[in-house]
py3Dmol code that shows the C-alpha trace and the ligand (Angstrom):
import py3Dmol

protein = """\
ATOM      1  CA  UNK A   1     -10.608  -0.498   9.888  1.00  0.00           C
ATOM      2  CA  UNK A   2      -7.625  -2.588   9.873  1.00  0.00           C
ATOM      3  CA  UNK A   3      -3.871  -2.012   9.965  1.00  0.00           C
ATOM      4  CA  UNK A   4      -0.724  -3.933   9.210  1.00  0.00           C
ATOM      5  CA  UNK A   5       2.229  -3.865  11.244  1.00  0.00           C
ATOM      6  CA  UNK A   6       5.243  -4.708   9.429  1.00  0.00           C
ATOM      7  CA  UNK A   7       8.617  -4.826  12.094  1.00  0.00           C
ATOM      8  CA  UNK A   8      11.398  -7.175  12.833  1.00  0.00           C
ATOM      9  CA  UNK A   9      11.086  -5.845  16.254  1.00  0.00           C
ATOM     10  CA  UNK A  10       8.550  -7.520  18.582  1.00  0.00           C
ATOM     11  CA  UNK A  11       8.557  -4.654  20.735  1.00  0.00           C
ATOM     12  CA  UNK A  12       8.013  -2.393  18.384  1.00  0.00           C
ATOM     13  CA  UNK A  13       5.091  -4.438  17.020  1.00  0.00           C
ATOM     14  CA  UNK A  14       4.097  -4.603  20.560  1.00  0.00           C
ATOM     15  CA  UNK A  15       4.108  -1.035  21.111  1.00  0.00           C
ATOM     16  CA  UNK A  16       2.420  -0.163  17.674  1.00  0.00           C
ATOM     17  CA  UNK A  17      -0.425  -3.034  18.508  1.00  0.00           C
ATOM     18  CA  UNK A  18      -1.701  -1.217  21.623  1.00  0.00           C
ATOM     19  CA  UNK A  19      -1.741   2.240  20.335  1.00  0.00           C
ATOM     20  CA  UNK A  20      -3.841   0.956  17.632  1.00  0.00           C
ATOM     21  CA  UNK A  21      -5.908  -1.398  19.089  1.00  0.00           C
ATOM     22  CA  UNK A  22      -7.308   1.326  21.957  1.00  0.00           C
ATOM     23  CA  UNK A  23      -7.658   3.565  19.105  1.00  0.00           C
ATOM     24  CA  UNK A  24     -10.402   1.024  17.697  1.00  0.00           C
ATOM     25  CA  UNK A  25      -8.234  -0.860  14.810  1.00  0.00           C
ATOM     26  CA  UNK A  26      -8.285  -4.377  13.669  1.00  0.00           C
ATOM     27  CA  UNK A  27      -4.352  -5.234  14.268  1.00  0.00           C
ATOM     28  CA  UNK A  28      -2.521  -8.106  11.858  1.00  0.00           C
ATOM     29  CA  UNK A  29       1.062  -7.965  12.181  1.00  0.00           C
ATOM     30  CA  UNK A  30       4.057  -9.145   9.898  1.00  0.00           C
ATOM     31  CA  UNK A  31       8.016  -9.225  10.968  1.00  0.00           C
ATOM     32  CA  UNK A  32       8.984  -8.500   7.354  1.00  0.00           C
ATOM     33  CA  UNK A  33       8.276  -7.169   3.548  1.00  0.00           C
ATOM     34  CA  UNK A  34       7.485 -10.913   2.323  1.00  0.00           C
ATOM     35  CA  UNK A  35       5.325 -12.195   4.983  1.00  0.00           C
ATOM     36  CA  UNK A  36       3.765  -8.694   5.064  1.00  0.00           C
ATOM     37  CA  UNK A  37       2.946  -8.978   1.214  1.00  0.00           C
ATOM     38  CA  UNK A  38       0.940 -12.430   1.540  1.00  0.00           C
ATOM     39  CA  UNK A  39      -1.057 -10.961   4.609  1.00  0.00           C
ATOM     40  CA  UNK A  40      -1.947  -8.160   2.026  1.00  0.00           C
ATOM     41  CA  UNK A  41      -2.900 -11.211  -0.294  1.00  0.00           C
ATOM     42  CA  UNK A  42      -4.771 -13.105   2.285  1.00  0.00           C
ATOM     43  CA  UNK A  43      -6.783  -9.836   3.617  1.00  0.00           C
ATOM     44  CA  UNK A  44      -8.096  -7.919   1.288  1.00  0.00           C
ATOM     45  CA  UNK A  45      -9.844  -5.713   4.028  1.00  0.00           C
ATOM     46  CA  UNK A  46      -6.033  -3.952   5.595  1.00  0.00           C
ATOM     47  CA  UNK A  47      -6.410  -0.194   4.709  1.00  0.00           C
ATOM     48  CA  UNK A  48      -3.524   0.858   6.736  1.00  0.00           C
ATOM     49  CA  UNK A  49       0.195  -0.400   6.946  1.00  0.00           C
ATOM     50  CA  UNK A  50       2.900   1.167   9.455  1.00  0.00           C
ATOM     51  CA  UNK A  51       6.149  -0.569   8.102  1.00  0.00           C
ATOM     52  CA  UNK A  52       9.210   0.072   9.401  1.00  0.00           C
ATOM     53  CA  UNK A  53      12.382   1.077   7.277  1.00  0.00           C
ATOM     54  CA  UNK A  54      15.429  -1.818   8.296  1.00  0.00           C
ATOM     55  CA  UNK A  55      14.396  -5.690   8.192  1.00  0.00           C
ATOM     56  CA  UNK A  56      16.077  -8.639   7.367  1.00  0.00           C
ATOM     57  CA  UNK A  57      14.928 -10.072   4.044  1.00  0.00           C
ATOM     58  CA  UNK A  58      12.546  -7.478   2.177  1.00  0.00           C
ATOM     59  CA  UNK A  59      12.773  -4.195   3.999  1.00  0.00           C
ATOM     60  CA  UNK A  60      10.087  -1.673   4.199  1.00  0.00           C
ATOM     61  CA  UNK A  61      11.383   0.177   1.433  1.00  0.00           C
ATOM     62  CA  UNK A  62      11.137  -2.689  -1.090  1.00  0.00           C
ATOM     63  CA  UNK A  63       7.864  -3.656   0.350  1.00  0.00           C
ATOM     64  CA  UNK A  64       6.679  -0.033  -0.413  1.00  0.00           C
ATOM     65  CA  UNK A  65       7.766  -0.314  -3.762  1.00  0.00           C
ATOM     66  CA  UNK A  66       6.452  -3.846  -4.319  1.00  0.00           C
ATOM     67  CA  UNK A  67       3.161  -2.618  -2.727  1.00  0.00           C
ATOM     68  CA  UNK A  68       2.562   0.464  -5.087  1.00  0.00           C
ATOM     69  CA  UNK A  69       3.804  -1.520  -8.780  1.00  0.00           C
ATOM     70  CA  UNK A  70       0.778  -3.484  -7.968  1.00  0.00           C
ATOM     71  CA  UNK A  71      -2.723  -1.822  -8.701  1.00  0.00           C
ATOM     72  CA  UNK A  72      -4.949  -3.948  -6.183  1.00  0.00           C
ATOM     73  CA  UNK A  73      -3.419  -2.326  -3.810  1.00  0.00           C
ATOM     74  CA  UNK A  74      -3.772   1.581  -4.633  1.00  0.00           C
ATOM     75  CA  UNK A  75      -6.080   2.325  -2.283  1.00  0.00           C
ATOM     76  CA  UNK A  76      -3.800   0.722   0.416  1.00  0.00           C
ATOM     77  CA  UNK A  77      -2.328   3.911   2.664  1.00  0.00           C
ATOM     78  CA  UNK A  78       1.412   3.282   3.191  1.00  0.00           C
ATOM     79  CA  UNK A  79       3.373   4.970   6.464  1.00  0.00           C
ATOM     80  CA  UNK A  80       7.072   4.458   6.886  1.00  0.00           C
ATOM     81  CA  UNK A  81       8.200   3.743  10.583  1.00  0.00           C
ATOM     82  CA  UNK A  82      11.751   4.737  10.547  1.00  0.00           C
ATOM     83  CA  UNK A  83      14.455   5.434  12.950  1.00  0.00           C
ATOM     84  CA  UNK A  84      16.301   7.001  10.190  1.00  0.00           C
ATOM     85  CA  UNK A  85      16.324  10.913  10.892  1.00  0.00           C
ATOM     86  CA  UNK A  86      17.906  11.855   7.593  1.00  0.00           C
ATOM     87  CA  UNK A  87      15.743  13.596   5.253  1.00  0.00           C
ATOM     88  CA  UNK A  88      16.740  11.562   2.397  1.00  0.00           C
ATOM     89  CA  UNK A  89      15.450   8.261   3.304  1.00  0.00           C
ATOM     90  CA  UNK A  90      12.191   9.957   4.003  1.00  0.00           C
ATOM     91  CA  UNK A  91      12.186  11.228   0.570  1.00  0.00           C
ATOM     92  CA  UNK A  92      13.051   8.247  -0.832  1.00  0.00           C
ATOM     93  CA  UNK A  93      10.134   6.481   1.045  1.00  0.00           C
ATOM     94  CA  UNK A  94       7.638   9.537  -0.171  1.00  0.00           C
ATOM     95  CA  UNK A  95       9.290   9.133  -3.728  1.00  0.00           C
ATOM     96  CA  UNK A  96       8.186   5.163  -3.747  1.00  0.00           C
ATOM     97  CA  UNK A  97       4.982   5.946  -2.487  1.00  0.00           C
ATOM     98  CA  UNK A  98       4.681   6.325   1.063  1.00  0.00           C
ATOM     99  CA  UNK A  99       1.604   8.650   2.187  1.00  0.00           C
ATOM    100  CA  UNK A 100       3.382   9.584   5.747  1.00  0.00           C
ATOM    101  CA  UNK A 101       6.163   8.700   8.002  1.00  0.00           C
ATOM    102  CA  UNK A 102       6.825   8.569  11.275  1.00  0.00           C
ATOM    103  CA  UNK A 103      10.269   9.091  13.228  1.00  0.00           C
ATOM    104  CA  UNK A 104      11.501   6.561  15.934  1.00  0.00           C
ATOM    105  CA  UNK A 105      10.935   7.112  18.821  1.00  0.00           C
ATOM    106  CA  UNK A 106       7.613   8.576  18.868  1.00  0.00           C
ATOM    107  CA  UNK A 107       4.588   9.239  21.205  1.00  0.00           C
ATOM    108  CA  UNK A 108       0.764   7.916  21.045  1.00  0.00           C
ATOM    109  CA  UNK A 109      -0.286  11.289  20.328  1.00  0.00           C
ATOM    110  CA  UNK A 110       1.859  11.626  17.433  1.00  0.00           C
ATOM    111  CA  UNK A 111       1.020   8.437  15.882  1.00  0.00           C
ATOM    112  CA  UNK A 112      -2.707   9.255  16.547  1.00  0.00           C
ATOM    113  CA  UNK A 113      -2.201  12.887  14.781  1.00  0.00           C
ATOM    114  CA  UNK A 114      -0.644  10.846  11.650  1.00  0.00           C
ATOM    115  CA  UNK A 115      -3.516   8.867  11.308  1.00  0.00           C
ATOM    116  CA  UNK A 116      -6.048  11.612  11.089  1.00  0.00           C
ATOM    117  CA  UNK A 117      -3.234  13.327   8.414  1.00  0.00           C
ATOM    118  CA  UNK A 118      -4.332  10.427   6.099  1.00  0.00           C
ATOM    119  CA  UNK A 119      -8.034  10.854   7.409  1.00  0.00           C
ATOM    120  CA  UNK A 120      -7.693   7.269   8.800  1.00  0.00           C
ATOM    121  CA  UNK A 121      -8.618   8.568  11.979  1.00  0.00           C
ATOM    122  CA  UNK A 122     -11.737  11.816  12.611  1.00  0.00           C
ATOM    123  CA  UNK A 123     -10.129  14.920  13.464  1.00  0.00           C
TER     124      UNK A 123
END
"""
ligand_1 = """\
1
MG
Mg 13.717 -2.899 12.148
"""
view = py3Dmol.view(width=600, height=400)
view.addModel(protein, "pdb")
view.setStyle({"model": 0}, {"cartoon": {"style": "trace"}})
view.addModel(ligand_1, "xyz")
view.setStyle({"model": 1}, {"stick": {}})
view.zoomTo()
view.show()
């Protein structure tokens, strides 16, 4: 399986990259909505994508809403990486088609336990 990691943050990508990569994952990685949509282009294979909420240029909730107006991609599971606590952005990311989210900061567990929520990962 292979995951996208969209964040402006190299440390966060950094972070995100490990956890995944012991887990077993093929890891591409993007530092914002645009560059994150032509990897989607150029790898057809990418079944997960953690993007994050704030980025320069297209942030993750454009990407998410970019991603889900176009039908190649509906099989393409979305999870918002926010630091954003309040309720309403998470809504608003579930509303434009994010399958989970994740709050900043978080543990390996709890990103492992998100990924067998979308039965990315066995339980
Ligand atoms: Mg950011």
């Amino acid at each position: 399986m292979a995951v996208l990691i969209v964040d402006d943050s190299r440390a966060m990508r950094s972070l995100l990259r490990h956890i995944l990569k012991d887990a077993g994952f093929a890891v591409i990685e993007a530092s914002d909505g645009q560059e994150a949509l032509e990897c989607l282009q150029r790898c057809r294979e990418i079944d997960l994508v953690l993007v994050d909420w704030n980025m320069p240029g297209m942030d993750g909730y454009a990407f998410i809403r970019a991603v889900r107006a176009a039908p190649a991609y509906h099989e393409v599971r979305l999870m918002m990486v926010t630091a954003e606590a309040e309720i309403e952005q998470v809504s608003r990311a579930l509303a434009a088609g994010a399958d989970e989210y994740i709050m900043k900061p978080f543990t390996r567990d709890a990103v492992l336990e998100k990924l067998k929520l979308l039965g990315i990962l066995p339980h």
